[in-house]
C-alpha positions as CSV (number, residue, x, y, z in Angstrom):
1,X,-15.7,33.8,-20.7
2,X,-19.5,32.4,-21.3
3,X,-22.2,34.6,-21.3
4,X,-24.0,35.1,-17.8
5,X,-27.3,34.2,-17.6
6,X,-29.2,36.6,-15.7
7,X,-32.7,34.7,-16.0
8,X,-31.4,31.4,-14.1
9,X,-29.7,30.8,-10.5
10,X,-28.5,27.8,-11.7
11,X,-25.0,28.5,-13.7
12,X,-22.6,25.7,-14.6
13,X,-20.2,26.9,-11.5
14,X,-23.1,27.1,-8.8
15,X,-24.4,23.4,-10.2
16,X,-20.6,21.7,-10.1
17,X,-20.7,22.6,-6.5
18,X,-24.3,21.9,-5.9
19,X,-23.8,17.7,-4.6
20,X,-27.9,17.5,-4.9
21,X,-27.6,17.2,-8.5
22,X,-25.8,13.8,-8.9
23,X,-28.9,12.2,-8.3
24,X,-31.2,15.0,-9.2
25,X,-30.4,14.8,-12.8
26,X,-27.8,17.2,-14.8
27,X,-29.2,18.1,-18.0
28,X,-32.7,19.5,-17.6
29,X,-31.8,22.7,-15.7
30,X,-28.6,23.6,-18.1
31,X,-30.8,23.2,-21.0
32,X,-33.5,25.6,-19.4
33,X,-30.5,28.2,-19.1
34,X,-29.4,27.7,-22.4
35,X,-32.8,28.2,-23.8
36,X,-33.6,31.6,-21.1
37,X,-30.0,33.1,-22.7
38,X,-30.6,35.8,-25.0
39,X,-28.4,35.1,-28.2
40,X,-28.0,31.4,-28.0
41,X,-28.5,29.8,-31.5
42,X,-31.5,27.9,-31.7
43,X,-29.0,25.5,-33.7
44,X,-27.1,24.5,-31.2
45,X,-29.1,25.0,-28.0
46,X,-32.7,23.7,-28.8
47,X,-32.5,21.9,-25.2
48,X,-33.5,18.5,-26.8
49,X,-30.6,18.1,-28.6
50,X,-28.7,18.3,-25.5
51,X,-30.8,15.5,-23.6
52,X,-28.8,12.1,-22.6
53,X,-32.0,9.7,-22.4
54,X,-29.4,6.4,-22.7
55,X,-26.9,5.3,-20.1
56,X,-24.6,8.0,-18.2
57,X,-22.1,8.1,-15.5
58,X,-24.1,10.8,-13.2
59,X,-20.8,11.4,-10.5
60,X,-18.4,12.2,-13.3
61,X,-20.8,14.0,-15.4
62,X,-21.4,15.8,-11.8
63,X,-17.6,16.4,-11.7
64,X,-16.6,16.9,-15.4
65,X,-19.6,19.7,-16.4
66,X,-16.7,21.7,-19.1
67,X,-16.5,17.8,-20.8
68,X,-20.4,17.3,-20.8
69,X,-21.4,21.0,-21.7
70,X,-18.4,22.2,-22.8
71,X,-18.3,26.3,-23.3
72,X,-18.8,27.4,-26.8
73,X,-15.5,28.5,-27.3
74,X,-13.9,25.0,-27.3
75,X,-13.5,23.6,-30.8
76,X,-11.9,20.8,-32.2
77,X,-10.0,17.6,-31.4
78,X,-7.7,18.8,-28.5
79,X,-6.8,15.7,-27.0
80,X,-7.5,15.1,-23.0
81,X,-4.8,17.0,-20.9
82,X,-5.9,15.2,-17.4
83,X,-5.7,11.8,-15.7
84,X,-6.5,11.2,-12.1
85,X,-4.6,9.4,-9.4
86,X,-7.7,7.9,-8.0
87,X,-7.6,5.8,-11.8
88,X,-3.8,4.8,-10.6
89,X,-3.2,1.3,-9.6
90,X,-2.5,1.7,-5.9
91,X,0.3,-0.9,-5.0
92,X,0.2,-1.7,-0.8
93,X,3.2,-2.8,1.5
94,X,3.4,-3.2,4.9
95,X,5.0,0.3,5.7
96,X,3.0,2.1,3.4
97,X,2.0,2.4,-0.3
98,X,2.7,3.7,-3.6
99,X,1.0,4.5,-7.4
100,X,1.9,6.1,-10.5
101,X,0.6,8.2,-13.5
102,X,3.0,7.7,-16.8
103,X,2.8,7.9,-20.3
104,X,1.5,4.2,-20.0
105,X,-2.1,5.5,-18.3
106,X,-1.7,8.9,-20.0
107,X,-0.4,8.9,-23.6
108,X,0.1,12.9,-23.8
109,X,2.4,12.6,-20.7
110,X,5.0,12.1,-23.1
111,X,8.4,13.9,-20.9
112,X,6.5,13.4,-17.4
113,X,5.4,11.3,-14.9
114,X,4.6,10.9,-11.3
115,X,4.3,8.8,-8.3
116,X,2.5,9.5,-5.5
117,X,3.7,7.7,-2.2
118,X,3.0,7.3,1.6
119,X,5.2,5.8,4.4
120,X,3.9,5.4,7.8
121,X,6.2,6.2,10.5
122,X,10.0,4.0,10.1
123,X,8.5,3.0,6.9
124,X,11.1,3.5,4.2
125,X,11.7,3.5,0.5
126,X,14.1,0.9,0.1
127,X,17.5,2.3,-1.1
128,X,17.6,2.7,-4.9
129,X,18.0,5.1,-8.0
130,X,16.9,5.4,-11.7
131,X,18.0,7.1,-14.9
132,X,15.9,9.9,-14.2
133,X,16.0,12.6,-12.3
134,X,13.5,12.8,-9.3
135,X,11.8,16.0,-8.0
136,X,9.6,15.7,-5.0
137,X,7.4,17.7,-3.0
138,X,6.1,16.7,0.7
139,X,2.1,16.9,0.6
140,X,2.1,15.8,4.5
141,X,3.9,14.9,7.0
142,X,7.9,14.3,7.2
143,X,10.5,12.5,6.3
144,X,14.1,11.6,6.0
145,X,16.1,11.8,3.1
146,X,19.2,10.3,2.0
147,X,21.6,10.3,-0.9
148,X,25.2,9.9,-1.7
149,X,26.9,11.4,-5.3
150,X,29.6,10.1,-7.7
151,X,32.5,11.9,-5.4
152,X,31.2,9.7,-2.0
153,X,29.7,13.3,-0.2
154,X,26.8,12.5,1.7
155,X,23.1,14.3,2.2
156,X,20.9,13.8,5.0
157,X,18.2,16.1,5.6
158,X,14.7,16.2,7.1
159,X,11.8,17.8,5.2
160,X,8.2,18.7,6.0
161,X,5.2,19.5,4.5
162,X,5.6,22.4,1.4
163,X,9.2,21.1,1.0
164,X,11.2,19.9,-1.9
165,X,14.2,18.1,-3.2
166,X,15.6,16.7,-6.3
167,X,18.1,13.4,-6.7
168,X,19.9,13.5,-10.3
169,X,19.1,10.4,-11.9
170,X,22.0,7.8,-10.9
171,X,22.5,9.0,-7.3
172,X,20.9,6.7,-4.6
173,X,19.1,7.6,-2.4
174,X,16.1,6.9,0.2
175,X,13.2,8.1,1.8
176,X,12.2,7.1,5.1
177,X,8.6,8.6,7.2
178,X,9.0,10.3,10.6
179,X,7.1,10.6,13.9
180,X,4.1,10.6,14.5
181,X,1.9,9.7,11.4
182,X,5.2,9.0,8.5
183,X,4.1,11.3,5.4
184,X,3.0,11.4,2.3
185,X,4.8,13.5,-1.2
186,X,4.2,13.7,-5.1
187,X,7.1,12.3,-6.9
188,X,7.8,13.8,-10.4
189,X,10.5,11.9,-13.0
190,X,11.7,13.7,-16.5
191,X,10.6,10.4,-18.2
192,X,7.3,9.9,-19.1
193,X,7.9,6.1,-19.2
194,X,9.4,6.0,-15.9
195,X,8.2,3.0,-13.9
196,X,8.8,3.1,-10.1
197,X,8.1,-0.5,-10.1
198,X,11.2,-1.0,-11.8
199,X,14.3,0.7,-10.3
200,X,17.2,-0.7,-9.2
201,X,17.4,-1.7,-5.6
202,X,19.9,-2.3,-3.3
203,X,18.0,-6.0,-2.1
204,X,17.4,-6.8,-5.5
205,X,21.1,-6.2,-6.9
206,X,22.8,-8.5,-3.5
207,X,20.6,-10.8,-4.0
208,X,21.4,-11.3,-7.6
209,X,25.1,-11.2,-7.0
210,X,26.6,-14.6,-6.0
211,X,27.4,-14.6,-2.2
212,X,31.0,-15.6,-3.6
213,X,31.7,-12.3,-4.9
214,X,30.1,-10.1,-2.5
215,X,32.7,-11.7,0.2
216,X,35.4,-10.8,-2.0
217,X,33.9,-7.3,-3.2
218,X,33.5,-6.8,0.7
219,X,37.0,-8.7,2.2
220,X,34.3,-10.4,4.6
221,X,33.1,-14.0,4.9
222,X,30.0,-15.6,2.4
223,X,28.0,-15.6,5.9
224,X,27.5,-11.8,6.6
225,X,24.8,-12.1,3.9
226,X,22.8,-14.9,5.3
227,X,20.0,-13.0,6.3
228,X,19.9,-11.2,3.1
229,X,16.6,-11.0,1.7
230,X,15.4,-13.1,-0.9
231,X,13.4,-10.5,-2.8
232,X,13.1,-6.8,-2.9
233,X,12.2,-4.9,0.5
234,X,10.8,-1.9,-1.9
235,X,8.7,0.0,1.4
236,X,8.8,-1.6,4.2
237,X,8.6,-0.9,7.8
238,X,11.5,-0.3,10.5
239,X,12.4,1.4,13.6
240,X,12.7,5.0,13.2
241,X,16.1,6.9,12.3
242,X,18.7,7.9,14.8
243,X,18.9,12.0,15.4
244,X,19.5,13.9,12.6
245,X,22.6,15.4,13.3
246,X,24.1,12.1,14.9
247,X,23.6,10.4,11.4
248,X,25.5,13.5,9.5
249,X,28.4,13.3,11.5
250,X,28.4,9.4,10.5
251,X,27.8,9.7,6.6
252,X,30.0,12.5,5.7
253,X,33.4,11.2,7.4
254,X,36.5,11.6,5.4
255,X,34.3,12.7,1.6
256,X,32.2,15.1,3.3
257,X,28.8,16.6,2.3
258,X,27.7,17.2,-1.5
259,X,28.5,21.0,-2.3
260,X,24.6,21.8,-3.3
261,X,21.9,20.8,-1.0
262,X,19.6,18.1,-2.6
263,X,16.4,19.6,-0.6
264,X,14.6,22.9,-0.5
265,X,12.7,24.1,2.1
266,X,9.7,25.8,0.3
267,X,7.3,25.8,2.8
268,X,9.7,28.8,4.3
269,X,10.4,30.9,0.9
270,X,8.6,33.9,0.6
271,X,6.4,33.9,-2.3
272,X,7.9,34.9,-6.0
273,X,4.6,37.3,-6.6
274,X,1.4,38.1,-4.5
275,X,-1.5,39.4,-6.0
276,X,-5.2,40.2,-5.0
277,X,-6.0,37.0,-6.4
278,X,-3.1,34.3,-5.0
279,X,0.4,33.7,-5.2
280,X,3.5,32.2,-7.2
281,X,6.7,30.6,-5.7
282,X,8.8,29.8,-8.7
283,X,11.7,26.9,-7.7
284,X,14.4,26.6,-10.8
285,X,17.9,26.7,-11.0
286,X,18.6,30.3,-9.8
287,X,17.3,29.3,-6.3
288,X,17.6,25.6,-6.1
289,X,21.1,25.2,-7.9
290,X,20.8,21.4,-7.5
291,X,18.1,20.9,-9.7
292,X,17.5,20.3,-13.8
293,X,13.5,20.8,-13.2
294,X,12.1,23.8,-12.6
295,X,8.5,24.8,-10.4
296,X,6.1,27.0,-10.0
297,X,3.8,26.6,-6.3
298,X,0.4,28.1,-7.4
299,X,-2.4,29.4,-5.4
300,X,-5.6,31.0,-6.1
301,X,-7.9,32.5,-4.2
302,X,-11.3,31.8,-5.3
303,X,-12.4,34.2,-8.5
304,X,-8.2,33.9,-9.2
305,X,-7.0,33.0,-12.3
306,X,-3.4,32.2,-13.5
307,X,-3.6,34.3,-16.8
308,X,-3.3,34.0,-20.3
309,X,-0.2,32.4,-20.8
310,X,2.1,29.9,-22.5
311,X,5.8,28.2,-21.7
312,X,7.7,28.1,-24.6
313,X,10.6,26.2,-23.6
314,X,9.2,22.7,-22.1
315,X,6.1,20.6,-21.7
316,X,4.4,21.1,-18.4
317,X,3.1,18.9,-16.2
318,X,0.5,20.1,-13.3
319,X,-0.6,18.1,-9.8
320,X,-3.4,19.3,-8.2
321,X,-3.3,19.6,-4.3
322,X,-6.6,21.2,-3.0
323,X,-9.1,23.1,-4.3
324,X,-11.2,22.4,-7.5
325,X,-10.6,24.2,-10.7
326,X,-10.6,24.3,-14.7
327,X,-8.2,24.5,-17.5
328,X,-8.7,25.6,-21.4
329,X,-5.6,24.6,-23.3
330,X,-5.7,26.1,-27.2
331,X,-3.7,24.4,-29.8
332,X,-2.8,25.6,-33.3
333,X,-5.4,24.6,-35.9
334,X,-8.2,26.4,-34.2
335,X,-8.4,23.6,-31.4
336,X,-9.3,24.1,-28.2
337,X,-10.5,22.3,-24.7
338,X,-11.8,22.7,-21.2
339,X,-11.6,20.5,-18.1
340,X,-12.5,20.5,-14.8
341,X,-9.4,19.6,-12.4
342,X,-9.4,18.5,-8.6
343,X,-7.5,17.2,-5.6
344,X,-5.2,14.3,-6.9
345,X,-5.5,15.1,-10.8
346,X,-2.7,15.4,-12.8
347,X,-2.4,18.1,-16.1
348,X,-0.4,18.1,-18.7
349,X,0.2,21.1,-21.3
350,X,2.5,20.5,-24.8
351,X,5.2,23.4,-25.2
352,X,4.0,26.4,-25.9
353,X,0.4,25.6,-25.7
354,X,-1.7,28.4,-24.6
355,X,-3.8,28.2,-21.5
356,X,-5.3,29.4,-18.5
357,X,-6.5,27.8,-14.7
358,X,-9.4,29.3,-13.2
359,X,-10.5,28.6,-8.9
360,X,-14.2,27.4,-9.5
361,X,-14.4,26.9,-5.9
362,X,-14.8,28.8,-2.3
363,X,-11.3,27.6,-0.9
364,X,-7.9,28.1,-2.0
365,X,-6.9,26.2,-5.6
366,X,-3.5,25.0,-5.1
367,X,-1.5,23.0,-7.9
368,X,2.0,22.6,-9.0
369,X,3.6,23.5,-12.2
370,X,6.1,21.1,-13.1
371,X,9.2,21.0,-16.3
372,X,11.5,19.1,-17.3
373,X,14.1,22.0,-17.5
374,X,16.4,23.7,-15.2
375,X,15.1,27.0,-15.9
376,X,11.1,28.2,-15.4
377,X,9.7,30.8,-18.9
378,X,6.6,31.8,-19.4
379,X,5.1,34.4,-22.4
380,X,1.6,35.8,-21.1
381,X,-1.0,37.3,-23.5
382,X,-1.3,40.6,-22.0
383,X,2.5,40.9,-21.7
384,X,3.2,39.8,-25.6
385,X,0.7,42.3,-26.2
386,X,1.7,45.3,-24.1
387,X,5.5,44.9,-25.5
388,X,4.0,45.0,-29.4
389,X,2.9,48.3,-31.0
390,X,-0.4,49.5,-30.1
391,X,-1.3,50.1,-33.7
392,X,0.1,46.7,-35.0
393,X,-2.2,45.1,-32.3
394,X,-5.3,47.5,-32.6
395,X,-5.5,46.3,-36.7
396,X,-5.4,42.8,-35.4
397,X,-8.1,42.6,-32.6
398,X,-10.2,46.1,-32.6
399,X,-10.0,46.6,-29.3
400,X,-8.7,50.5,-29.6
401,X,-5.0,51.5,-29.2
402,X,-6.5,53.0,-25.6
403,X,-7.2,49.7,-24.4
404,X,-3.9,48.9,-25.3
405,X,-1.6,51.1,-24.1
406,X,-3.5,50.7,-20.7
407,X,-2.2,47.1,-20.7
408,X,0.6,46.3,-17.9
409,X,3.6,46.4,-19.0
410,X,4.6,43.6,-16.7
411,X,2.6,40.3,-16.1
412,X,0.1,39.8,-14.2
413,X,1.0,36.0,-13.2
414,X,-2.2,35.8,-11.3
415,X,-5.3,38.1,-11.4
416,X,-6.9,40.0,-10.2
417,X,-3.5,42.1,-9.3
């Protein structure tokens, strides 16, 4: 943690909250903090080394304050571990629209990417699948889902805000918004390059197929597909579904329904840990048996922070849902980097990467964990710690074997506990 600075109202977290300053100017008052500090090196804090006199993007520099002073203890050449969706290309269709972060926009996203994606009410994802898997969570609204496995069993299911589901890659499926405002949900693939512009569609396949040989696939005549459409329907907007329970009894006739439920209803689990400063729900095979990606639902209260930590068996990918936030991720070679994260951005850690997420702000920080794995792992700091003798540690650090026998033997997840 940085030194507080006792002579100066003005700290780093009070001015990234303080919307005067965009205009105001950024780097006057931090460099009268630095220089009021007792122990800052006059080396590195002489407060005119620190001006910006040329050209500088005062809203980002507003935003990003860990990127334009970053805290002392960052070092090196860590590479950036955020994009935003608001950089995303946002593509627009009559019922609704759609945009996506990939390894294309975000070259450390190398396993990951996402899609974020709104339907107004009737409006529908066109049926479709991909190669990869697809894990979803429902950031408003709700909607109707659809799918249908390798066997013929059918899934329909209706899903609300805080709920998930997850389609293999191959099986196809669909989306379609509800009654009375559609929805909107975070898509997350276990393919960085994954492109949702480029999936294959039901439109798209028929209308590649010669009429010919759909009559024949089909026993019907060449003009049931006259109306076809002529190019991909992709979202689009239609009348909304029929009840929910009329359209299972239709789907699963004579194949019935696939044996694992394709959706989970979050928003009604109970969460995995509570602690003084937030909660965990963790979402992985053991409670979601139809998935291959595995999730953690974070929130912390303001002053919470998701402790020292690392996963050691995938990369993970973050989405940030409300609140406002920052991250330090350490890498081996002495490396290490902070950034300031909010509503919309996207995080991504490299296996095994330490790292810690710290609420900045008055309200809630929520975001979402994300791997491309069936089963969740984490290793925290003070658990590795507890678990290895006290001497062994004590010649290490010098913190006294007191200290670290008094270390939970349990982690924390989120503190304060």
């Amino acid at each position: 943690m940085r030194e507080s600075k006792p002579t100066d109202e003005l700290t780093r977290r009070k001015f990234l909250s303080t919307s005067a300053a965009v205009t105001a100017g950024i780097a006057a008052p931090l460099i009268a903090v630095a220089q009021q500090t007792p122990g800052n090196s006059s080396d590195s804090h002489t407060g005119k080394n620190e001006t910006q006199p040329g050209p500088r993007n005062a809203t980002l520099d507003q935003a990003e304050p860990d990127s334009v002073y970053p805290p002392e203890t960052d070092a090196g050449g860590q590479p950036p571990f955020k994009y935003p969706f608001s950089f995303a290309h946002k593509r627009i269709e009559a019922g609704g629209w759609t945009r996506q972060v990939t390894v294309r926009d975000f070259p450390i996203s190398k396993k990951v990417a996402g899609v974020e994606m709104r339907l107004i009410a009737g409006g529908i994802r066109e049926l479709h699948w991909h190669l990869s898997a697809e894990w979803a969570v429902m950031t408003a609204g709700k909607a109707r889902i659809t799918a249908v496995d390798h066997k013929g069993r059918a899934f329909v299911e209706d899903v609300n805000e805080g709920d998930l589901w997850l389609f293999p890659g191959g099986i196809p499926h669909s989306i379609q918004g509800l009654s009375p405002d559609g929805c909107q949900f975070l898509l997350v693939f276990d393919d960085g390059n994954f492109n949702e512009f480029e999936t294959f569609l039901l439109t798209d396949w028929l209308h590649h197929t010669p009429r010919e040989v759909l009559a024949r696939n089909f026993n019907t005549p060449e003009s049931t597909f006259d109306r076809l459409p002529t190019r991909e329907l992709f979202i689009f907007p239609r009348d909304l579904p029929r009840p929910l329970e009329e359209e299972r009894r239709q789907v699963v006739a004579e194949t019935g329904a696939v044996p694992n439920s394709f959706a989970f209803f979050a928003s009604k689990m109970q969460p995995t840990k509570t602690t003084a400063g937030g909660s965990v729900k963790i979402v992985d095979r053991a409670n979601f048996p139809a998935t291959n990606i595995a999730a953690a639902i974070v929130t912390l209260k303001p002053g919470g922070l998701r402790e020292l930590h690392w996963h050691p068996n995938e990369d993970e990918w973050q989405y940030y849902v409300k609140g406002m936030g920052r991250m330090t991720v350490f890498s081996a070679g002495g490396h290490a980097r902070t950034m300031d994260f909010h509503e919309g951005d996207v995080g991504y850690i490299e296996r095994s990467m330490p790292h810690y997420i710290e609420n900045l702000g008055d309200t809630d920080l929520v975001f979402l964990e994300v791997f491309p794995t069936p089963e969740y792992q984490d290793i925290s700091l003070a658990e590795w710690l507890a678990h290895t003798p006290s001497r062994l540690v004590d010649q290490h650090i010098g913190t006294g074997e007191e200290f670290l026998r008094g270390i939970a033997k349990r982690e924390a997840v989120i503190l304060p506990e």
